[in-house]
C-alpha positions in Angstrom: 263.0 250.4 164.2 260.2 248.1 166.3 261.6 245.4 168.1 260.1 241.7 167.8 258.1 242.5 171.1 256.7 245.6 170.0 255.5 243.9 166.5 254.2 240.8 168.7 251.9 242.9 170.6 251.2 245.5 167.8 247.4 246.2 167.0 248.4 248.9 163.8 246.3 248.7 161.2 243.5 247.0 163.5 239.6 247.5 163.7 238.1 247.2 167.5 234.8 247.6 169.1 234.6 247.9 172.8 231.2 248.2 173.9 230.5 249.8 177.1 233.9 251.4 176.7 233.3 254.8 177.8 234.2 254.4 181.5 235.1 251.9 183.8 236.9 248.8 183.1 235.6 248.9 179.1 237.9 252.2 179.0 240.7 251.0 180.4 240.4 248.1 177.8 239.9 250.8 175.1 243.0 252.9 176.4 245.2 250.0 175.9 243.7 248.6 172.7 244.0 252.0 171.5 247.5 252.9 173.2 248.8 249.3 171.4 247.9 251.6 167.6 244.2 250.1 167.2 241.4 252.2 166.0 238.3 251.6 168.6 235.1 252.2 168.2 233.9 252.9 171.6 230.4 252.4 172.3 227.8 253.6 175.2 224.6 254.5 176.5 225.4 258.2 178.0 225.8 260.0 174.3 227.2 262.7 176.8 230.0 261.2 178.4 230.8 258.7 175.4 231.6 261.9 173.2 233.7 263.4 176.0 235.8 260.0 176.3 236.6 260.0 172.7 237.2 263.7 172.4 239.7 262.8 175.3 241.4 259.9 173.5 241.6 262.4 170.3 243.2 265.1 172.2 246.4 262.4 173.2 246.4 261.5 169.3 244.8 258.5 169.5 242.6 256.5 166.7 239.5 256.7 168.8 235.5 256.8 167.6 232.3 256.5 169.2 228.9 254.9 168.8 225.9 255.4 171.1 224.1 252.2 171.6 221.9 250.4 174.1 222.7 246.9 174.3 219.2 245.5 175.0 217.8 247.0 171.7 218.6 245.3 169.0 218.1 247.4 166.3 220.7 249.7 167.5 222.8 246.5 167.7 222.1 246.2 164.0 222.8 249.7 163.5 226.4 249.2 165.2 227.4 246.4 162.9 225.9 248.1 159.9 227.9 251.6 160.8 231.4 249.5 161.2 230.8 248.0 158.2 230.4 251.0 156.3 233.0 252.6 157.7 235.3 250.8 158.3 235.2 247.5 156.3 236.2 245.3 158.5 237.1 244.3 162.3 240.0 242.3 163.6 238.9 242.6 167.5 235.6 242.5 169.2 235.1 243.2 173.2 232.0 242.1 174.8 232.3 244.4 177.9 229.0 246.5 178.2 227.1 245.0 181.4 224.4 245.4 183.7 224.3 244.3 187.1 221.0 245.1 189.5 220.8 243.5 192.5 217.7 241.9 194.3 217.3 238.3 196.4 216.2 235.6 194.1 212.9 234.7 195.9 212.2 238.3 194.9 214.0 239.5 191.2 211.9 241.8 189.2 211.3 239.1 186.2 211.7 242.6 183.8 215.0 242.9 185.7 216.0 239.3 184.6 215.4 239.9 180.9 217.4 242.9 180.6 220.1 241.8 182.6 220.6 238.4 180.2 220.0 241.1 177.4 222.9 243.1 177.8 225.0 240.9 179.3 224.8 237.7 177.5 222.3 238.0 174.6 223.7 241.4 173.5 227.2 239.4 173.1 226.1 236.4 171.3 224.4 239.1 168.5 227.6 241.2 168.4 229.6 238.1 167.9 227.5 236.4 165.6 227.1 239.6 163.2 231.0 240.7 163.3 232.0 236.8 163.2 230.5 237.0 159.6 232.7 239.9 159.0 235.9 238.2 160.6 234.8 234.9 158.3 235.0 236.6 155.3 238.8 237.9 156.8 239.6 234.6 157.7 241.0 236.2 160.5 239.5 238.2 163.9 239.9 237.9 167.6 236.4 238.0 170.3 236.3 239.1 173.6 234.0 238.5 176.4 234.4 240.2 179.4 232.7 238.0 182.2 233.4 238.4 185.9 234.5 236.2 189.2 230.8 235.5 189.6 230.8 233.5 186.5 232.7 231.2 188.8 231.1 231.8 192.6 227.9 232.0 194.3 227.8 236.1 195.5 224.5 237.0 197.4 221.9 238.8 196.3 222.2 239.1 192.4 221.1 236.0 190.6 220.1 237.4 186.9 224.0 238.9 186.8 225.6 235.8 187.8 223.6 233.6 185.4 224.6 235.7 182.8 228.1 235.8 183.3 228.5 232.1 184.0 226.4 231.8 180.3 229.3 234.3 178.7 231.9 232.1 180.0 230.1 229.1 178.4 229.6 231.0 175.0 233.1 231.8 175.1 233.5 228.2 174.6 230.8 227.4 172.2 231.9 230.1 169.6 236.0 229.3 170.1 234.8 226.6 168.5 232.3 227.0 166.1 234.9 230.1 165.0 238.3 228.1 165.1 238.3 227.0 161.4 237.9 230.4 159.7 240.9 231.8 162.1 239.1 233.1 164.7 240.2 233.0 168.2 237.8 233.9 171.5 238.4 234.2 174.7 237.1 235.5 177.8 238.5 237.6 180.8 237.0 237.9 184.0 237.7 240.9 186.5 237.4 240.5 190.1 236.5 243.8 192.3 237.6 247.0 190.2 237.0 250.2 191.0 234.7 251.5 188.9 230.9 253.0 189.3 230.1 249.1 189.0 231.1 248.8 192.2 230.9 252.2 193.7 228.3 251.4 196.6 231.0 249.0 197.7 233.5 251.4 197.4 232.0 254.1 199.5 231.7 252.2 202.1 234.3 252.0 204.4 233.2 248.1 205.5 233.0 246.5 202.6 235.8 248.0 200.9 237.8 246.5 202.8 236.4 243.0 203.3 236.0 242.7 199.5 240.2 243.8 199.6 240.7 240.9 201.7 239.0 238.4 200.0 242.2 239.2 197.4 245.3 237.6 197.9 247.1 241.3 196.9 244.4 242.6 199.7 243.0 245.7 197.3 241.1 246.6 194.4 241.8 246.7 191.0 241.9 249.5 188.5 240.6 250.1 185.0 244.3 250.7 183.4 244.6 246.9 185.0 242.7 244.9 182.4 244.9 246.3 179.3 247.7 244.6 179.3 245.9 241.0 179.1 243.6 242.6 176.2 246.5 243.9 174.3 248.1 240.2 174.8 244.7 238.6 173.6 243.6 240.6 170.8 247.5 240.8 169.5 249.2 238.0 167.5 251.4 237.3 170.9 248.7 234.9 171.5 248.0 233.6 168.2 247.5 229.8 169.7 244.9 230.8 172.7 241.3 230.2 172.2 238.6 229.1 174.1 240.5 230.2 177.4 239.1 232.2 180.6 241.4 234.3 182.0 240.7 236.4 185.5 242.6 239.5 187.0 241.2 239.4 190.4 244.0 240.1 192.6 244.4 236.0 193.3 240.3 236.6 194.6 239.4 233.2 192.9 243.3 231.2 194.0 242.9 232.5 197.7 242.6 229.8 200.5 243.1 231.2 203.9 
């Protein structure tokens, strides 16, 4: 018989999107999403590698599906919402977690580079949200997403389109938590510090700057995907059925460090 807890943080019975959820930290979201009983539908850009990740999650029995789509087109945006509705009916949980980050000093950013970058990371989430919010209106009930980053709070060198987007997400977190609260919709946002992932594999390779990005945590390493679930699960569960509007980071105390 399921205890209180495991009913508290139960998803069963729940609809989720994670986009950008075939690798990285979007994965380990999706692992623990699904791992908590909800069916995800797990989108990407590689067709190739997002079919292998669900075939994965099938193989360990759980309710896993996948939908190829690039976030800076936004007809395959529509397409997304239009297959989830079709199939599915509904959703109770939308993650915002498919991002882009290309770096280049500001005096010199590729203006192209810009508007993709804002595209995926920040326009792409405001469509999504805005097109499964309807859905979670008619429900009266649903829980958003929106995976940001430490430099939605700090100045990093060197990557000025990423930044600005992520500091927007974190401010459209805000904006729909409230927009969103009176039909029972919570939103929230979560912010990673230095993961490793292929996000930040240049760092990771090298030697240097793994380490001086370790230290600039106050548990001196980096974190993994499998990190992020347990503050989804939390979110997207009804074991946080007052929090909205909230920004949450798992940097390893990154942001809380002093000397």
């Amino acid at each position: 018989m399921p205890s209180y807890l495991d009913k508290l943080f139960s998803l069963e019975g729940r609809i989720a999107v994670v986009t950008g959820g075939s690798r990285g930290i979007g994965k380990g979201i999706a692992e623990g999403l699904l791992g908590a009983g909800a069916t995800c539908v797990i989108t990407g850009v590689n067709e190739t590698r997002l079919q292998a990740t669900v075939a994965d999650f099938k193989a360990q029995g759980l309710a896993a599906d996948g939908f190829a789509c690039e976030m800076s087109a936004e007809a395959q945006i529509a397409d997304l919402v239009d297959y989830v509705e079709k199939t599915y009916g509904r959703i109770d949980v939308l993650v915002n977690n498919a991002g882009l980050t290309v770096g280049h000093h500001s005096l010199e950013y590729p203006d192209e580079t810009w508007e993709k970058t804002l595209q995926v990371n920040l326009t792409a989430p405001f469509q999504l949200a805005k097109h499964f919010g309807r859905m979670m209106k008619e429900q009266q009930q649903g829980v958003i997403l929106n995976v940001t980053s430490i430099a939605a709070e700090q100045g990093f060198p060197g990557n000025p389109a990423y930044q600005a987007a992520k500091g927007g997400l974190r401010q459209l977190t805000k904006a729909l938590a409230s927009d969103l609260a009176e039909h029972n919709i919570r939103v929230n946002s979560i912010g990673p510090g230095y993961f490793h992932t292929d996000m930040g594999k240049a760092s990771w390779e090298d030697p240097e700057r793994r380490k001086l990005r370790a230290q600039c945590a106050m548990l001196s390493r980096w974190g993994e995907p499998q990190e992020m679930a347990g503050l989804a699960i939390f979110l997207a569960s009804d074991a946080s059925s007052f929090v909205t509007g909230q920004d949450f980071y798992i940097d390893g105390g990154w942001l809380a460090k002093g000397m």
